[in-house]
C-alpha positions in Angstrom: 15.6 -7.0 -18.6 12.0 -8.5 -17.9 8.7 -6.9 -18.8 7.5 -4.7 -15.9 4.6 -6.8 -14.0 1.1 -5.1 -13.4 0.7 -3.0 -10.3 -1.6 -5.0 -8.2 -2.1 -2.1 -5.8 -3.1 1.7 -7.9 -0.9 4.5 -6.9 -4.0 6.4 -4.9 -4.5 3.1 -3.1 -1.1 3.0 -1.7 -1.2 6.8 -0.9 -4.5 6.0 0.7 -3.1 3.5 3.6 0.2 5.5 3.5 -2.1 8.2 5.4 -4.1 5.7 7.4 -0.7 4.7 8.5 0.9 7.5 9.0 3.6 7.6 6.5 2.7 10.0 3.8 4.7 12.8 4.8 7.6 9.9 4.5 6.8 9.0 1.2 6.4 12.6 -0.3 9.6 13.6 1.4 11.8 10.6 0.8 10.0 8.2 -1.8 9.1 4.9 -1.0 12.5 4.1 -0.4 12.4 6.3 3.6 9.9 3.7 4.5 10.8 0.7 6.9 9.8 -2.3 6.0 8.0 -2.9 8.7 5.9 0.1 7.7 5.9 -1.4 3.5 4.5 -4.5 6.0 1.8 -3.0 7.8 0.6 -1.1 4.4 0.6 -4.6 3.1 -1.5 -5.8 5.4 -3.9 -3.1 5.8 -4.3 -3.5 2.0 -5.6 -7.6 2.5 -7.4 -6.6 5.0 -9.2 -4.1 3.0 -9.3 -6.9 -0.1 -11.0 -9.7 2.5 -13.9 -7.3 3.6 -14.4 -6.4 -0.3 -14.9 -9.7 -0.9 -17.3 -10.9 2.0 -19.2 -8.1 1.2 -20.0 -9.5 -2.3 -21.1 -12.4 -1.2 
C-alpha cells in the first residue's frame, strides 16, 4: 500500500465550496461518495479559481 499523499485542499475548504455549490446537505447525508462528478468538478474549479485570485492579489 503507498503512503497517503498530503491533502492539497483542508477539509473546511472543501466544506466551504460544497455550500457555495450547493452540495453540503449531499455530502453530510451520503459522504463524498453521493456527489456527481460533475459536481467533485465544479468544486474543483471553484477551488482554482479561488487559488488564481489569491495569487494576483499578492502580487
Amino acid at each position: 500500500m503507498s503512503p497517503r499523499r498530503d491533502r492539497i485542499m483542508s477539509d473546511a475548504l472543501k466544506e466551504e465550496l460544497a455550500e457555495e455549490l450547493g452540495v453540503a446537505e449531499i455530502v453530510r447525508r451520503e459522504g463524498w461518495g453521493g456527489v456527481s462528478s460533475r459536481n467533485c468538478g465544479n468544486l474543483v474549479k471553484l477551488a482554482i479559481e479561488r487559488a488564481e485570485r489569491a495569487l494576483a492579489n499578492e502580487k
